[in-house]
N, C-alpha and C positions, 0 to 999 in steps of 0.2 A: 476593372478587374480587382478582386481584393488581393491585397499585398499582407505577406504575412513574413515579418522580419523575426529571425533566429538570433537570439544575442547570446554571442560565444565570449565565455569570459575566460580569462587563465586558468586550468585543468579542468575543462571541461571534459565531462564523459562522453567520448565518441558516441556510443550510441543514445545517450537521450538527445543529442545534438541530431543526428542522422533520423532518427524515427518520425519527429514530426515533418522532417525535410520533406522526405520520400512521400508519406501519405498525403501530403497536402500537393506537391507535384504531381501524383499518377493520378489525381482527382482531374477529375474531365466530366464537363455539361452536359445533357443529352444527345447536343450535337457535336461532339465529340471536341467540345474547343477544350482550353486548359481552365480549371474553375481560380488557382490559384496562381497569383507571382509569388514566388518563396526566394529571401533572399535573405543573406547570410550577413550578419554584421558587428564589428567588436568594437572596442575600446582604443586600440588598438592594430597597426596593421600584422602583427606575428603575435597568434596565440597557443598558447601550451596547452596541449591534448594528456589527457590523463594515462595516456594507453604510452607516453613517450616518446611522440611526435610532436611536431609543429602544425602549423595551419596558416596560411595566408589568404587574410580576408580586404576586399576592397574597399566593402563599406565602414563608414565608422558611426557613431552614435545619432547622426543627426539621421540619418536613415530610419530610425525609434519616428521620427516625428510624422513621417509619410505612411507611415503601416497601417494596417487596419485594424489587423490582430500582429501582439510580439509574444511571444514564445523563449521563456527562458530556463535553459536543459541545464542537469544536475551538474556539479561539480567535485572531485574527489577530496575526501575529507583531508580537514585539515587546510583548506584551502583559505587564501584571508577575506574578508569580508569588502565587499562591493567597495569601488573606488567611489567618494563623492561624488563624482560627475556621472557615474551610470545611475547612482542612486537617484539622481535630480534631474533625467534624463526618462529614466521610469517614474517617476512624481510627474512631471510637465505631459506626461504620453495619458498618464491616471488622468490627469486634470482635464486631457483634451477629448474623455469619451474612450480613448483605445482599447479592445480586448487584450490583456494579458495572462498569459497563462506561464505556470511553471510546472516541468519534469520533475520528479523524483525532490532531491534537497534543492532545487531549484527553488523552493518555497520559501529558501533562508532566506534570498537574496530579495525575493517580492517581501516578506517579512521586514528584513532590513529597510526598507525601503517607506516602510509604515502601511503595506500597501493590502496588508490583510487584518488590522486592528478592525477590533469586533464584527470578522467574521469567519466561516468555515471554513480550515483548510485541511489539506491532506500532504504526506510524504512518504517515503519509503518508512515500511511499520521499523525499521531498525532506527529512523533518526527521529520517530513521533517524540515519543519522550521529551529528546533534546529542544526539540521545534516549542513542545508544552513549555516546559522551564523556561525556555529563554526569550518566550513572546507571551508570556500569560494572559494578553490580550486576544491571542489568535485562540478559535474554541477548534481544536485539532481533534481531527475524525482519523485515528489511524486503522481501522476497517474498511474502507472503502476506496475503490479504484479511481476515483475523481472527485470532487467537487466544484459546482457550477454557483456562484455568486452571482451570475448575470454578465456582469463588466470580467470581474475578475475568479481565472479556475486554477487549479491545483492538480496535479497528478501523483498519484503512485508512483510505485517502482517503474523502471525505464520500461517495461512493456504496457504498464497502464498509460502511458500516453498515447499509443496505439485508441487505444478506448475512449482517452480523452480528445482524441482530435476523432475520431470518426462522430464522436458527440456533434464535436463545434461544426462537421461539415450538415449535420442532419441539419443542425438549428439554422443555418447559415441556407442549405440549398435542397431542404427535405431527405426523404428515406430512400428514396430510388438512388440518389446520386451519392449518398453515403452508402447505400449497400454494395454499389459497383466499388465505392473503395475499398470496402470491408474484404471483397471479391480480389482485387488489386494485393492487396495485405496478407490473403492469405487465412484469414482470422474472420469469428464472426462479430457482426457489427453489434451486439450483447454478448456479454459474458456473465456467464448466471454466477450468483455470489461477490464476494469482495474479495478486499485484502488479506481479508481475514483468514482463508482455505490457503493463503501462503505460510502465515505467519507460523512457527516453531512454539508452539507454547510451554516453554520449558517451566520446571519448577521454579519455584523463590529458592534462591542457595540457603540452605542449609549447614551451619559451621558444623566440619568435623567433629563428632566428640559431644555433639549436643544431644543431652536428652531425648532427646524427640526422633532421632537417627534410627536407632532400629524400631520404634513404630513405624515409620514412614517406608523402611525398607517391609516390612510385613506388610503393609498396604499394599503396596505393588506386586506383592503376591498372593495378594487373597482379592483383588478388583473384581473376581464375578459373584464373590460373595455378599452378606447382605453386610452392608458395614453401615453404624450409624455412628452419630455424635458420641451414644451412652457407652457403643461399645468399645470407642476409640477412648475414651477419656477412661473406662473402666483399664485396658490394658494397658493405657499410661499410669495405673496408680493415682489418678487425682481425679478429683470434682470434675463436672464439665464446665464449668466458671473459672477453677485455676486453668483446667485444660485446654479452655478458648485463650485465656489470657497467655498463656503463656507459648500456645501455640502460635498467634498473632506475633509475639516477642520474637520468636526465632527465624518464622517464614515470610512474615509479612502482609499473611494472606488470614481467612477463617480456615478448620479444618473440613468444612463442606464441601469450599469451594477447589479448595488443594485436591480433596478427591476427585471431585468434578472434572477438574483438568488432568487429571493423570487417568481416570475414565476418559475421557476427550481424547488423550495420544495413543491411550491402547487401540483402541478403537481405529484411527485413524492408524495406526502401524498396522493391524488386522486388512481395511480395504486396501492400504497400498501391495502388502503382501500374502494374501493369503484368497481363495476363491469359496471363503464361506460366506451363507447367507448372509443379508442386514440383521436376520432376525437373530443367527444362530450367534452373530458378532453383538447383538445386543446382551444377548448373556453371558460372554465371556468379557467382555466391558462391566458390566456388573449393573446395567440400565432397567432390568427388570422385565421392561416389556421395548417391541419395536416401536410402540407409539412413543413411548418417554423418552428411545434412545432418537427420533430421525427429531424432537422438538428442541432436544439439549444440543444436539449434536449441529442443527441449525443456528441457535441461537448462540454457538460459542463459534463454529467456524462461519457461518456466512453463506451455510451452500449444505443440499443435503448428499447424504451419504452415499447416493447413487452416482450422483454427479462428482462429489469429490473421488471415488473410486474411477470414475471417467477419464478424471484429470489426473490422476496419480498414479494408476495401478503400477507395479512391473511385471503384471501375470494375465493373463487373458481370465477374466471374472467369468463365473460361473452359475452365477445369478444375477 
């Protein structure tokens, strides 16, 4: 039977701890045996739960060595970085063939570990950044709900591991016996789009008092109009060369793209709340046409507009 070891470290988060537990436990063979052992194991025998509990676990690290797959769930920030001995305990599991996967910022600690150098990983899109900066070795994918290396995967936010393990059951024991767990979960065994249709795509802050302050608020109230480069750098007063440059100085972004995404939120604020068409929300987003708004509107959140109104609405849609 494959063995798939949980390594619970000091503040771990109950549920990226808990989710892969559950799914890989209600997983059952066609004849109804259990597909997985799932067994819980730390550093330590009393671990700190982030939620403000304790935990008391039997197993300790030498458990890492009998697993088939380890699984290791996110931890609350601020948390310290892996003790030596898990680190070299995950290296010796790496060395001996083991699948490892990590939940959510669980990726620090396979990162820590050296265990994602030059390759793909993912995390929760609020710690992508961090994970880039402080591993510039790792090529970090914060769009997407998993990432599959082969040996070693990565999960998203604590429900993408939901996704990431009905993955590992498909590869492991085919599509009938992960779609009974998808069944089991509650959820389906694909989720159309990524990370992406979660993430908040807020502005680049913009200081108080800067130039560029009431263009930007006129933007956000002219978005179904036709706005271009010439017109924006005409109502700032300046060239569109000082007006690139100097736009870039403040926001951090081109002014195309700044519109792009504040088209991207209207739009996405419209299907969360409102029961107008794609099309009729394509021109108050200021996209032109419905073909230009379902290709932008893909290619920024990860999912089209139908389906993001699926997953978002708080209105029963009307189209």
């Amino acid at each position: 039977m494959h063995t798939v070891a949980i390594l619970a470290l000091d503040d771990v988060v109950p549920f990226d701890m808990a989710a892969p537990m559950q799914v890989f436990d209600w997983t059952r063979l066609p004849d109804g045996r259990p597909a997985y052992r799932v067994r819980l194991c730390a550093e330590t025998p009393e671990v700190r739960a982030d939620c403000g509990f304790g935990l008391r676990v039997d197993r300790g690290l030498e458990a890492l060595a009998d697993a088939d797959t380890i699984i290791v769930p996110g931890r609350a920030e601020g948390a310290p970085p892996a003790s030596p001995a898990v680190v070299a305990a995950l290296r010796r599991a790496a060395e001996a063939g083991t699948r490892i996967a990590s939940v959510c910022v669980g990726a620090f600690v396979l990162a820590e570990a050296g265990l994602l150098n030059g390759l793909r990983a993912t995390t929760h899109w609020m710690a992508a950044d961090l994970l880039a900066r402080g591993y510039p070795e790792v090529e970090v994918q914060p769009d997407v709900l998993y990432v599959d290396n082969g040996q070693i995967l990565t999960s998203a936010g604590a429900a993408a591991a939901l996704d990431m393990c009905l993955h590992m059951i498909r590869r492991d024991l085919g599509s009938a016996v992960a779609a009974d767990a998808a069944r089991m979960s509650v959820m389906p065994l694909e989720r159309e789009g990524g990370q992406a249709q979660f993430i908040v795509h807020e502005h680049p802050p913009v200081p108080r008092g800067s130039t560029l302050e009431p263009l930007l608020d006129w933007i956000e109230d002219h978005l179904s109009e036709d706005i271009t480069l010439a017109s924006m750098a005409a109502r700032a007063g300046m060239s569109e060369r000082t007006f690139g440059r100097r736009f870039r100085e403040q926001t951090g972004t081109t002014p195309l793209q700044w519109l792009l995404r504040a088209r991207v939120r209207r739009a996405q604020y419209l299907l969360e709340n409102s029961d107008h068409s794609v099309e009729r929300i394509a021109g108050q987003a200021g996209f032109g046409s419905a073909t230009a708004f379902r290709e932008r509107f893909r290619k920024v959140v990860g999912t089209t507009p139908y389906a993001y109104r699926a997953a978002f609405t708080t209105k029963t849609p009307g189209s």
